[in-house]
C-alpha positions as a printed NumPy array, in Angstrom:
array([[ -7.551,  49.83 ,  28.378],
       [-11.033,  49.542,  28.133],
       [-12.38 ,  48.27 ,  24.369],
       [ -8.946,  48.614,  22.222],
       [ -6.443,  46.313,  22.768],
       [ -2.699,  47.973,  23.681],
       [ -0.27 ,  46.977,  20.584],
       [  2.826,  44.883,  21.568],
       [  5.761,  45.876,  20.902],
       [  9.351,  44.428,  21.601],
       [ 12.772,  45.913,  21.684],
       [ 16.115,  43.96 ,  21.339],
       [ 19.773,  44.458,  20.984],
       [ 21.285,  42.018,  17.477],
       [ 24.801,  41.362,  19.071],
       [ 27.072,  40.968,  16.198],
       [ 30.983,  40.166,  15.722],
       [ 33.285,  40.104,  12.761],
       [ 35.338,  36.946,  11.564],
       [ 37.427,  35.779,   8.671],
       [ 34.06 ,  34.248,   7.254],
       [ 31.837,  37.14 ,   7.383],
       [ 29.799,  38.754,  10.596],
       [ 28.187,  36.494,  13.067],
       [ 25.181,  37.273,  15.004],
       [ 24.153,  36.016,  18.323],
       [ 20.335,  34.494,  18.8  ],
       [ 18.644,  32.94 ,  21.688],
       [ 16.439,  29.781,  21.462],
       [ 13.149,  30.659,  22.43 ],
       [ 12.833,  28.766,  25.881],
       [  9.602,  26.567,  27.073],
       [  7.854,  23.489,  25.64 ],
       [  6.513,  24.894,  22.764],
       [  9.677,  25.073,  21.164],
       [ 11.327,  22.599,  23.04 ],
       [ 12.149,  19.964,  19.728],
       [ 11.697,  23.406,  17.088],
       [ 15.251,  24.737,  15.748],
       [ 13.595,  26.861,  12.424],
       [ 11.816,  29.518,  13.798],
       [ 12.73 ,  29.125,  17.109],
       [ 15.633,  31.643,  17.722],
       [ 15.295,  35.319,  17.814],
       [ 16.878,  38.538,  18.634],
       [ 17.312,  38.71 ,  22.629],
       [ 14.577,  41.637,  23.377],
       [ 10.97 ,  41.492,  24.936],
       [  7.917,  43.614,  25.392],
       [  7.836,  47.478,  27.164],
       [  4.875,  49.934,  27.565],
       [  4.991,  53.189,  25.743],
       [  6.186,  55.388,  28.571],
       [  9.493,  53.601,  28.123],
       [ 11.927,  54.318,  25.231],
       [ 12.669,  51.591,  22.876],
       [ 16.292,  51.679,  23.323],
       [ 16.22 ,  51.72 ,  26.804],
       [ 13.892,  48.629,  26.503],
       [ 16.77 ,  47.146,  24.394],
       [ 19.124,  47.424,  26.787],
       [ 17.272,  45.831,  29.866],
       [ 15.619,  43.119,  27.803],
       [ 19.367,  42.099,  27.081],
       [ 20.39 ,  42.232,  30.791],
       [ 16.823,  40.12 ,  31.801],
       [ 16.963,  38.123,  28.832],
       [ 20.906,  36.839,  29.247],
       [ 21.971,  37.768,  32.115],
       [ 25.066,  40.141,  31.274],
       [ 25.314,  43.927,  30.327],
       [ 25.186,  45.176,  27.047],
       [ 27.876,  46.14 ,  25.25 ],
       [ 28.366,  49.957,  24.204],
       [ 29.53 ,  50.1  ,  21.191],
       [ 27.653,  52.3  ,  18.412],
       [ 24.24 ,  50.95 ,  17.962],
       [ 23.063,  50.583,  14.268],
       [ 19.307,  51.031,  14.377],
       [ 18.017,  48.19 ,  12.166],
       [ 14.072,  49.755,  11.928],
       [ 10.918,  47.807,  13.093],
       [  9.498,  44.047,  11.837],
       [  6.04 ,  43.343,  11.986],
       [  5.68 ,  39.601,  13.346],
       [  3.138,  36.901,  12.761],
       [  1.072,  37.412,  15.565],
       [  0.816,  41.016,  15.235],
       [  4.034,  42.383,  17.554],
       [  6.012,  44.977,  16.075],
       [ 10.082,  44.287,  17.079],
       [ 12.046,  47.439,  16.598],
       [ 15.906,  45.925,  16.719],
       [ 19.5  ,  47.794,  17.23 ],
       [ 22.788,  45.883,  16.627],
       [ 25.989,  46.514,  18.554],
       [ 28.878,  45.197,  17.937],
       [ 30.493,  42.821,  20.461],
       [ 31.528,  39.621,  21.529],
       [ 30.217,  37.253,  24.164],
       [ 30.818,  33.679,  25.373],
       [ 27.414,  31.69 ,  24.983],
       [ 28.353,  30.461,  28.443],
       [ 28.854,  32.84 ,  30.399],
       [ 24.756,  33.55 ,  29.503],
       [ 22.338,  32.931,  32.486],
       [ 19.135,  33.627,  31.01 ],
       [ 15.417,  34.841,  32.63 ],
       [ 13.025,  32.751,  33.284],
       [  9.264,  32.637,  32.989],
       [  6.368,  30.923,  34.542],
       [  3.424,  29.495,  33.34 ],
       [  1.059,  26.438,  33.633],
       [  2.117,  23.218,  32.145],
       [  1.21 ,  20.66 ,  31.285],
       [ -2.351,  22.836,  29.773],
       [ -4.672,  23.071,  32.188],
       [ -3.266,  21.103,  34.462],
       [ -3.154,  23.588,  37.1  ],
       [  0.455,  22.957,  38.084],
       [  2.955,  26.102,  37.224],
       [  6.437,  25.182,  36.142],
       [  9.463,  28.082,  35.005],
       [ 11.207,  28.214,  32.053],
       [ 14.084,  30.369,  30.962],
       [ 13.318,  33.037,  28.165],
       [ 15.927,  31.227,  26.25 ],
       [ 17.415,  27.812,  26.863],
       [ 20.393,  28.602,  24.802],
       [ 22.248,  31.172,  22.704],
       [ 25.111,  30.875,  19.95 ],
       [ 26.361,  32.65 ,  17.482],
       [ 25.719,  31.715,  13.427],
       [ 26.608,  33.221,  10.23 ],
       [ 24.096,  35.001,   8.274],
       [ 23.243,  32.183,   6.474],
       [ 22.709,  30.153,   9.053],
       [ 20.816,  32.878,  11.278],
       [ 18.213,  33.379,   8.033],
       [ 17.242,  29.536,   8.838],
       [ 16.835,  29.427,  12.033],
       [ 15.442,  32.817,  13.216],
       [ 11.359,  33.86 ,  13.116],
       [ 10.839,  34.381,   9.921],
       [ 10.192,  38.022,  10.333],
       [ 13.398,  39.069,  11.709],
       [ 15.423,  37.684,   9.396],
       [ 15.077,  41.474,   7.939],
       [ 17.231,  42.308,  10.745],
       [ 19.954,  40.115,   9.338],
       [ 19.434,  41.735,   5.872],
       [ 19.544,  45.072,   7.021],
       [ 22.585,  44.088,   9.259],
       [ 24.559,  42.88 ,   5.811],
       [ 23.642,  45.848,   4.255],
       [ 25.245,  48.372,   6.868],
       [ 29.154,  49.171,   6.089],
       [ 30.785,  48.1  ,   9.258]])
């Protein structure tokens, strides 16, 4: 595009499970040095970018295959709206419930140059690692924006 800037926007599937202690959700820990040492703020929803000829859901749904590896489940998906995110992304999130073992995940990976401008490329996975936490726990360590995903997720009967 020539002079405006395309806005980014994400899609992602919240995977959640019930228990005797409340619903669980399952994040991934942002992969790659920057968050390397980071545990607040460093785990999201599983989902990544798509261009506007693709539908959101659909997005979803193959950001949760690239991202971990496995197939989604397909159970009813409770649309939990849109976030607006630090640097400007706009996340639009479903959850579905299901259940998953954290390692059976083998996540995507990613390239890019590091150390900085050092002209050597190394790969990364999207995310290093994925469990599940409580909602509690989830509103500590996920970016700060999406924690509105958890709220919304406590709010919905299921």
């Amino acid at each position: 595009m020539t002079g405006a800037r395309r806005a980014r926007r994400s899609a992602g599937l919240l995977l959640f499970r019930r228990t005797g202690d409340g619903p669980e959700v399952l994040l991934g820990h942002m992969g790659g040095p920057f968050f390397a040492r980071r545990d607040a703020g460093a785990w999201t929803v599983p989902k990544g970018e798509y261009e506007e000829d693709e539908p959101a859901w659909e997005a979803a749904r193959r950001e949760f295959r690239e991202e971990l590896g496995l197939e989604p489940p397909d159970g009813e998906a409770v649309p939990l709206g849109e976030v607006r995110q630090a640097g400007g992304k706009t996340v639009t999130v479903w959850a579905v419930e299901g259940d998953l073992d954290p390692a059976a995940v083998v996540p995507g990976t990613f390239v890019m140059e590091w150390p900085p401008r050092s002209g050597r490329t190394r790969e990364f996975p999207e995310l290093d690692r994925v469990a599940w936490f409580g909602l509690d726990r989830a509103r500590e360590a996920i970016v700060k924006a999406q924690s509105a995903f958890l709220d919304r997720l406590a709010e919905h009967p299921h």
